[in-house]
C-alpha positions as CSV (number, residue, x, y, z in Angstrom):
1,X,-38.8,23.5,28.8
2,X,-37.8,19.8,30.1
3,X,-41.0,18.2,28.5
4,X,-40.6,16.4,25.4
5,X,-43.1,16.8,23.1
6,X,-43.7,13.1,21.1
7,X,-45.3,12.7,17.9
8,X,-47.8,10.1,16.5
9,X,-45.1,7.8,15.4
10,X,-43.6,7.7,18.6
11,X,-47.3,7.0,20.2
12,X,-47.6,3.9,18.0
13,X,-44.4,2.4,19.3
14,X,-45.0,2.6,22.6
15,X,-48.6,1.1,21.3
16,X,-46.8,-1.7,19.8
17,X,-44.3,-2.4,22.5
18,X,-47.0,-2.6,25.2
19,X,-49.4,-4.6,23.2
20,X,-46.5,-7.1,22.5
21,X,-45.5,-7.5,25.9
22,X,-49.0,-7.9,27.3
23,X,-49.5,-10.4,24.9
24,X,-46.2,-12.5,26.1
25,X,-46.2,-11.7,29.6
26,X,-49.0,-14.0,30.3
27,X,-47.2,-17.1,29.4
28,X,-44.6,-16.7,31.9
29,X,-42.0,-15.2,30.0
30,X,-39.2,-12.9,31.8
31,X,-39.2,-9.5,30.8
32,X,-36.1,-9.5,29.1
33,X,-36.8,-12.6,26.9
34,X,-39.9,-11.0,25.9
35,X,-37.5,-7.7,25.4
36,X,-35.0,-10.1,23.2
37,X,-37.4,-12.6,21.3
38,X,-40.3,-10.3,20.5
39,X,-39.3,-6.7,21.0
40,X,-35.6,-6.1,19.4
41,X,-36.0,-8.2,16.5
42,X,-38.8,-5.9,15.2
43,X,-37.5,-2.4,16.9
44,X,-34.1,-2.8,17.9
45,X,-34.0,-1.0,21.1
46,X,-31.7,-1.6,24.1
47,X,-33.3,-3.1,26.8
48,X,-33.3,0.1,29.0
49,X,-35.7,2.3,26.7
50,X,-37.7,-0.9,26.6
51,X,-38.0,-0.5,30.4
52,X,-38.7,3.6,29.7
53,X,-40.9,2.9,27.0
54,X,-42.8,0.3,29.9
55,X,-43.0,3.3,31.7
56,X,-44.0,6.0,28.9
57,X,-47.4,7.3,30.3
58,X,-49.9,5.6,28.0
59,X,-50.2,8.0,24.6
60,X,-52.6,10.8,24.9
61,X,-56.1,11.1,23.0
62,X,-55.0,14.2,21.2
63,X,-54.4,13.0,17.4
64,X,-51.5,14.2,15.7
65,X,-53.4,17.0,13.5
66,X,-54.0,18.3,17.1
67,X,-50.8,19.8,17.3
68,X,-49.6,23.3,15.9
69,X,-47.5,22.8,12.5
70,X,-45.4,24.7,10.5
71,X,-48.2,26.0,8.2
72,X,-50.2,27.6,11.4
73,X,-49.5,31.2,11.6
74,X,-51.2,31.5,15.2
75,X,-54.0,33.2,14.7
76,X,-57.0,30.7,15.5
């Protein structure tokens, strides 16, 4: 318990939220205009799970058809 499991949409996000901000942040740009310009518009997020999302360990290799559905019955 305590560990959040996160799916593949949740992967791409933080994909998309990283790529965007490494794109901006080389022009100079604070990180909260990047957050307000580029970043809310598209996911509208408050600025503090932009910062967590900054943080989010960067997605795993493990695909989404990796993980155990509803349709597995355990016995692989």
């Amino acid at each position: 318990m305590g560990k959040k499991r996160r799916g593949a949409s949740y992967r791409k996000r933080v994909d998309d939220i990283n790529r965007i901000y490494e794109e901006h942040v080389k022009s100079g740009l604070s990180n909260r205009e990047i957050w307000l310009r580029y970043i809310y518009p598209v996911y509208a997020i408050s600025e503090r799970t932009f910062y967590n999302v900054l943080k989010a360990p960067a997605p795993s290799s493990r695909k989404a058809t990796d993980y155990p559905t509803l349709f597995d019955d355990g016995n692989d």
